[in-house]
C-alpha positions in Angstrom: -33.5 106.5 39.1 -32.3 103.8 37.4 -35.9 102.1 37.9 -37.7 105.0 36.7 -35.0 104.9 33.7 -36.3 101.1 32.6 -39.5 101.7 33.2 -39.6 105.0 30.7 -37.7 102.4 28.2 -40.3 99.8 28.4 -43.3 102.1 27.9 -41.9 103.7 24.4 -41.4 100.5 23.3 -45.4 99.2 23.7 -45.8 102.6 22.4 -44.0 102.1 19.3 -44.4 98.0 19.0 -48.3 98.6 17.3 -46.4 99.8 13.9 -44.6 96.9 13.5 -47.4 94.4 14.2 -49.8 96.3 12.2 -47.7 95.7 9.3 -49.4 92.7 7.1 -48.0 90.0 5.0 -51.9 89.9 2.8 -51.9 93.7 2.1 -52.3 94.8 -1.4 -48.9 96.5 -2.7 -50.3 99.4 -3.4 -51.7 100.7 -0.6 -48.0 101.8 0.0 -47.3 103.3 -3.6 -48.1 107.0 -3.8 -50.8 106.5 -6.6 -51.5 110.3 -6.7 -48.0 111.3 -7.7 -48.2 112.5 -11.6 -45.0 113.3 -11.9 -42.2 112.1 -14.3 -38.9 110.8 -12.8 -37.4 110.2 -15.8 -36.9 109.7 -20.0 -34.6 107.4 -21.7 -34.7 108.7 -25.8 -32.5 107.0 -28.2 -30.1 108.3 -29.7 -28.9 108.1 -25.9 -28.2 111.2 -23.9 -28.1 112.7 -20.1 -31.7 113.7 -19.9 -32.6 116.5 -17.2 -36.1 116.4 -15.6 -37.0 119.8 -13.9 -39.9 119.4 -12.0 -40.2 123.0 -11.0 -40.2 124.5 -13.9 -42.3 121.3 -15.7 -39.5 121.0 -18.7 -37.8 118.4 -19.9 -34.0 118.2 -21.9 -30.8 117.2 -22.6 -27.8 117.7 -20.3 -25.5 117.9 -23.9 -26.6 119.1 -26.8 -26.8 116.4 -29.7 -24.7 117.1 -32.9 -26.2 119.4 -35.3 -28.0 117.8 -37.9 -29.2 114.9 -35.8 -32.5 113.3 -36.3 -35.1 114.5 -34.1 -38.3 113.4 -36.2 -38.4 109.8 -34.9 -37.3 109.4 -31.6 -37.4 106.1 -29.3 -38.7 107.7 -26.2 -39.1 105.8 -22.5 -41.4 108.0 -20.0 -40.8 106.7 -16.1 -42.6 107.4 -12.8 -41.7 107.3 -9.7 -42.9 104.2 -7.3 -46.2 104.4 -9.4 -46.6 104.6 -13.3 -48.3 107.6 -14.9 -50.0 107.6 -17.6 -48.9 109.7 -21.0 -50.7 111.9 -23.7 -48.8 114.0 -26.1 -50.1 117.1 -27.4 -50.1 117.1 -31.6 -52.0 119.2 -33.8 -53.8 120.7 -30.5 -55.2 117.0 -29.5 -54.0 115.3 -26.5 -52.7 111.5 -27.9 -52.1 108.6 -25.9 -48.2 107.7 -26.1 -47.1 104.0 -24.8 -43.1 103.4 -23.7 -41.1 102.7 -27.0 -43.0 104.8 -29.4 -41.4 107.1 -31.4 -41.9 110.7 -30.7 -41.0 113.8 -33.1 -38.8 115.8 -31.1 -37.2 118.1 -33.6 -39.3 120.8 -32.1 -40.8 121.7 -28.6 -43.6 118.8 -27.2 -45.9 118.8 -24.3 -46.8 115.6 -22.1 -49.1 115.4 -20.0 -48.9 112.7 -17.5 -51.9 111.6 -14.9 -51.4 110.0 -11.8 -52.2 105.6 -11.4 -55.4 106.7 -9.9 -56.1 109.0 -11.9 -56.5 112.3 -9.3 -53.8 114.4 -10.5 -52.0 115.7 -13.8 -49.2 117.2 -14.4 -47.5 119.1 -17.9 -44.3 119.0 -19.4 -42.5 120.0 -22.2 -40.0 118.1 -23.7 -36.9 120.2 -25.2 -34.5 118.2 -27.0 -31.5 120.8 -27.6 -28.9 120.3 -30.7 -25.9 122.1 -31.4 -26.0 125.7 -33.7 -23.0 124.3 -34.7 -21.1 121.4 -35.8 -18.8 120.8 -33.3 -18.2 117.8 -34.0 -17.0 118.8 -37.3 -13.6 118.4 -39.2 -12.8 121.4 -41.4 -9.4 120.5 -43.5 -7.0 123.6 -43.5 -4.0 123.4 -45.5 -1.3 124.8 -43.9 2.4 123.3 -44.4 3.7 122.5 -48.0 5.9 119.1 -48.5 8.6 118.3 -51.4 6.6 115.4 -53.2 7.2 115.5 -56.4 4.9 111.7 -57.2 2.1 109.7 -56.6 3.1 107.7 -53.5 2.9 103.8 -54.1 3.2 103.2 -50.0 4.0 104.8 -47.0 4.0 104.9 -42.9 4.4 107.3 -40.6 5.7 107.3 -37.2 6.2 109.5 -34.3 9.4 108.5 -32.6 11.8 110.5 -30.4 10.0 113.9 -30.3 9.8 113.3 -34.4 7.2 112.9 -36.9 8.6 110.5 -39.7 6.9 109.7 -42.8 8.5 107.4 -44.5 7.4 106.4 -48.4 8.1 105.8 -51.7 7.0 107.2 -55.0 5.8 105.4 -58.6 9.5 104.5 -59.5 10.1 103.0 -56.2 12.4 106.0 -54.8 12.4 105.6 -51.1 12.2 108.8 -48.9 11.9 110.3 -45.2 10.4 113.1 -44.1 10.5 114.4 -41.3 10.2 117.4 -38.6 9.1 118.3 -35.2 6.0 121.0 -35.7 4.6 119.2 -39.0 5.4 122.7 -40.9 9.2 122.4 -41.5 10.0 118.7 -43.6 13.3 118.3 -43.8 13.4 115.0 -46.8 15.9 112.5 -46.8 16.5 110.1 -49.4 17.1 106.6 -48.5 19.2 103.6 -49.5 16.4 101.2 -50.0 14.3 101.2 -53.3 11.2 99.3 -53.8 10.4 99.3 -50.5 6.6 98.3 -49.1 6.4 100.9 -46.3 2.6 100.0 -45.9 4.8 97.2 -44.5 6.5 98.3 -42.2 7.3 99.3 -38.1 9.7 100.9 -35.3 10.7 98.3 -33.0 13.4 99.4 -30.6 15.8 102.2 -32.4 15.4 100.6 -35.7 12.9 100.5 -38.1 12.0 97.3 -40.3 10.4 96.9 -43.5 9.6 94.4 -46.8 10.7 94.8 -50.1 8.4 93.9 -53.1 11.0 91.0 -53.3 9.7 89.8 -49.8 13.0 90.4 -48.4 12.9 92.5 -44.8 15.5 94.8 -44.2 16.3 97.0 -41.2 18.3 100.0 -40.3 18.9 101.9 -37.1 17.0 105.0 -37.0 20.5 107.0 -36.8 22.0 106.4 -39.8 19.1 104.9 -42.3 21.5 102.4 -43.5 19.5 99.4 -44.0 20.1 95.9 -44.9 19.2 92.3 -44.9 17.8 91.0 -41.3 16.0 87.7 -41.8 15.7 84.3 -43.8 11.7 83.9 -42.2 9.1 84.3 -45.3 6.8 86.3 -44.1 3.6 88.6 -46.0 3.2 91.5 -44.3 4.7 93.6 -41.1 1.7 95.1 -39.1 3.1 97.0 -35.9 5.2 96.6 -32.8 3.2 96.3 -29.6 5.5 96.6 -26.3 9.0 94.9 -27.1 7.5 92.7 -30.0 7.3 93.5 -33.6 4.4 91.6 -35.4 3.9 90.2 -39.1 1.4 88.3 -41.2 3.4 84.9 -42.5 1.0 82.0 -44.8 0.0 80.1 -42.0 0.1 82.6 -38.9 1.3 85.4 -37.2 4.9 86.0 -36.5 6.7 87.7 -33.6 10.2 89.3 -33.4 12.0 90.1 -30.0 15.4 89.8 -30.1 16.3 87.3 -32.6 14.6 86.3 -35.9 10.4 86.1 -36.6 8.8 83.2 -34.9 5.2 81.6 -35.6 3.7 82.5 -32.6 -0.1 82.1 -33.7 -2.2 80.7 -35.9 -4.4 82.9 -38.3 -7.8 82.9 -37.4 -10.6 81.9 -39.5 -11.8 84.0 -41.9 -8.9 85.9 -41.6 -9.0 88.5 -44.5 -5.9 89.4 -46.8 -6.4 92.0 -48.6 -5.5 95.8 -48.8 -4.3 95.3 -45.3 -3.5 98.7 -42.9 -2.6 98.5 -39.7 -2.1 100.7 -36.8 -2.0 100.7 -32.9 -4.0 103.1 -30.3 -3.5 103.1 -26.6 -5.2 100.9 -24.6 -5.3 101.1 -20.9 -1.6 100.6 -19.8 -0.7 99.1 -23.1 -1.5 99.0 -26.7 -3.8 97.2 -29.2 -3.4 96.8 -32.7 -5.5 97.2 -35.6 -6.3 95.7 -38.6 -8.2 97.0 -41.7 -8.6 95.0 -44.5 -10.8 94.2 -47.3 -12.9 91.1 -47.0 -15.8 89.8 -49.9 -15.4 93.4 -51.6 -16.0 95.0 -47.7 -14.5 96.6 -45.0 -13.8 94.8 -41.8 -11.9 95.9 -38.7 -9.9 93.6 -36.3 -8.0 93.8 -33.3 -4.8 92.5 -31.7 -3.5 91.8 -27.9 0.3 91.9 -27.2 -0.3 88.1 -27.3 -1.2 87.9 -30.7 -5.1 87.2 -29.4 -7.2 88.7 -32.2 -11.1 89.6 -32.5 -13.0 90.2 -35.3 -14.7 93.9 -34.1 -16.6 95.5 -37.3 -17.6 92.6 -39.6 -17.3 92.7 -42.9 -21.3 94.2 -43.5 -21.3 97.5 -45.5 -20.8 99.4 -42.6 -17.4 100.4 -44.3 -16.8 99.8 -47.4 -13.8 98.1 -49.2 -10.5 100.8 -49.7 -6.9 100.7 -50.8 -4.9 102.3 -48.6 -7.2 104.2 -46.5 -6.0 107.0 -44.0 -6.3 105.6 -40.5 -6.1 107.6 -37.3 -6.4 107.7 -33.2 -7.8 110.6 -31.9 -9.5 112.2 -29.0 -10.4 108.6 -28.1 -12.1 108.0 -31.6 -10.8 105.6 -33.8 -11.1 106.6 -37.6 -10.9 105.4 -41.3 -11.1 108.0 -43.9 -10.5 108.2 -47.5 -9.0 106.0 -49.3 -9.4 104.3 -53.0 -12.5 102.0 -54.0 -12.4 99.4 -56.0 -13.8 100.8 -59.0 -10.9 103.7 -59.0 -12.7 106.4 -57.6 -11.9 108.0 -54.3 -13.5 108.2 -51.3 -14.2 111.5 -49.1 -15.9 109.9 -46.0 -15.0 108.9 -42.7 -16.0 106.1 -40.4 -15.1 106.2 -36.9 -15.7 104.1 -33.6 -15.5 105.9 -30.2 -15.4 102.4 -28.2 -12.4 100.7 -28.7 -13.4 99.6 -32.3 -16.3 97.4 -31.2 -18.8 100.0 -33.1 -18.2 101.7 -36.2 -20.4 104.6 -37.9 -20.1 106.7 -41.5 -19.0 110.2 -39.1 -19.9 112.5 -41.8 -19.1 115.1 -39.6 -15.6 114.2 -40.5 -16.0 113.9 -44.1 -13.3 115.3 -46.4 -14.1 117.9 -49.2 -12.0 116.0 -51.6 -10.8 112.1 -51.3 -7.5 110.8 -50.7 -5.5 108.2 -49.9 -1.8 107.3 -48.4 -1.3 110.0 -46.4 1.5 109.9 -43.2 -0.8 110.5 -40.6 0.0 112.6 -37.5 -1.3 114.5 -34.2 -0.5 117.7 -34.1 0.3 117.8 -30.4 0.2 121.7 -29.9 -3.3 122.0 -31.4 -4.4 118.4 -30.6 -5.4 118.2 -34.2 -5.6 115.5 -36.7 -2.5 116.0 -39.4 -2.5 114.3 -43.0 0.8 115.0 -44.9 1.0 114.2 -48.7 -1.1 111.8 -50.3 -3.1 111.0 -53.5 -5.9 112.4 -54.9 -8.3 112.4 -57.7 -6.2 114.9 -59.9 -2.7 113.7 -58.9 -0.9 113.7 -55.7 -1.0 116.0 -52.8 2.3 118.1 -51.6 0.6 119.6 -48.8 -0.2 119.2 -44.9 -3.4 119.5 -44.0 -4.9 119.5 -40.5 -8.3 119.2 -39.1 -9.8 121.6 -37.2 -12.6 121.3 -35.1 -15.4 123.8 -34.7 -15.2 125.7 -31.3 -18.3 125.6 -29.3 -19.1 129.1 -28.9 -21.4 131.0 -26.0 -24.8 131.0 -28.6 -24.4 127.6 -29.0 -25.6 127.1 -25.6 -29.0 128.3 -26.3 -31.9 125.8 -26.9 -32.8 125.3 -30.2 -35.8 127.0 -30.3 
């Protein structure tokens, strides 16, 4: 048995040993490519999105639709075959045109391709479908809904969430220092403080206690309990950016300055090129920790750094015209999406637009999805955490100030907006 056994085992390997030898270092490459295959594996288009290629059916499309109002006429478009490379026609004005990878396709409506095989023995058509939104989903539209006791034009402010509590702390034209503050941004409860000509654009929570610059330079701090602030350090220092962790960071002459437990200490030098002018600052999450951010204005533009809980910064949005130069711009982190909107330019008017980055700040874009229907400028900034909606409380405008809160509410996506475009 055993012999029969080997035997049997010897015989299916002679069997099977010709299609390994027959295999040949010299042989043409394509001879194992399927030349005759037509069809298209796949389509890269910029701007970039999850493209869907449905063999069955011969169409082509987006797995998400693209934001209404994108630009369909000139699109970057990449065909791909499988082992073997098709070639591509695309059907305009009832002619069949040759395309080439890279060329730019209009898309804003229905297109057929038709794609033959390498060897030119088979064809295949498709048609591409490129769906948008029916509606602007990615839209803010700016509700007012909560009225505030502002009586002035507000000459700084910050706002905090801290404790369950939204604070907004500022102060008007004449210096007056108040807080605001409440737990469903409708109900403000104002409280007015024992500090007056206070920067509050300069300002941060570290701890319990909150710390902040005079005009004078001075920094003075109170414990968020009792609001009762005075004089905590001899350091000069130019501006108070944010607290990252356990450590509250400022801008001094010539570096950045930390504060733990004792007094502000140099801890890093300024970078070069380091802008300093109509400085805001803020901080977003970032992985288990926090970065902070810097706008500023830098050669009469906008520029956009970042900061490490070592003081490391990075220059992320350079100063370009990609934003432009604003006093005291509303700044926000939401839904992942960093954004800048509003604010003063530099020849007095406001500005209505908004420029966000949805990678960490490395990229930033005029998001005129976001775009408000009148400009403004120093407004507290909040999250409305039961709607998950972007909150601006108070503020300047073009006419005056602002004594209302307004939120911004995205459009729902609704069932029709599922449907392809055409």
């Amino acid at each position: 048995m055993k012999h029969k056994l080997f035997s049997l085992i010897v015989l299916f390997a002679m069997s099977v040993a010709p299609v390994f030898v027959a295999c040949d270092d010299d042989e043409d490459d394509n001879s194992v490519k399927n030349l005759s295959d037509p069809r298209i594996r796949s389509m890269v288009i910029h701007p970039k999105t999850k493209i869907v290629v449905n063999d069955v059916e011969g169409i082509i499309f987006n797995y998400d639709s693209l934001d209404k109002g994108t630009n369909l006429s000139h699109v970057s478009t990449n065909l791909y075959g499988y082992v073997s490379q098709p070639t591509f026609k695309y059907k305009k004005d009832g002619e069949w045109v040759p395309f080439k990878n890279g060329t730019s396709l209009d898309l804003s409506e229905k297109l057929q391709i038709l794609s033959t095989s390498e060897d030119n023995t088979q064809q295949k058509i498709y048609t591409i479908d490129i769906r948008v939104h029916n509606y602007d989903v990615s839209a803010f539209t700016w509700q007012e809904f909560a009225t505030v006791d502002v009586t002035s034009r507000i000459s700084s402010q910050k706002s905090f969430a801290h404790n369950g509590r939204n604070l907004w702390f500022c102060a008007g034209e004449e210096g007056v220092s108040t807080l605001y503050s409440c737990t469903d941004l409708t109900s403000w409860e104002k409280m007015p403080l024992n500090i007056d000509n206070a920067d509050w654009s300069s300002s941060a929570i570290c701890g319990d206690s909150i710390y902040v610059m005079k005009m004078d330079g001075g920094i003075y701090s109170a414990h968020l309990d009792n609001l009762s602030f005075s004089l905590c350090s001899s350091v000069s220092i130019e501006k108070i950016l944010f607290t990252i962790g356990d450590e509250l960071w400022a801008i001094g002459a010539d570096g950045f300055y930390a504060r733990r437990n004792g007094d502000f200490q140099r801890r890093v030098a300024l970078p070069e090129g380091f802008p300093s002018e109509n400085i805001t600052s803020f901080t977003s999450p970032s992985g288990y920790t926090s970065l902070g951010y810097i706008y500023a204005s830098q050669n009469g533009q906008g520029t956009i750094w970042s900061m490490d809980k070592n003081g490391n910064t990075t220059q992320l949005q350079k100063a370009d015209g990609t934003i432009p130069s604003l006093k005291h711009p509303n700044v926000f982190f939401y839904a992942g999406t960093l954004g800048v909107v509003g604010g003063e330019k530099e020849d007095g008017s406001y500005s209505t637009q908004c420029f966000s980055s949805k990678d960490g700040g490395v990229s930033w874009q005029h998001d005129w999805h976001k775009d408000l229907s009148e400009g403004i400028s120093n407004s507290g900034t909040f999250i409305y955490s039961k709607y998950g909606e972007v909150v601006f409380v108070g503020g300047n405008t073009p006419t005056g100030f602002s004594n209302k809160a307004k939120r911004a509410v995205l459009n729902k996506l609704i069932a029709d907006d599922l449907n392809y475009q055409n």
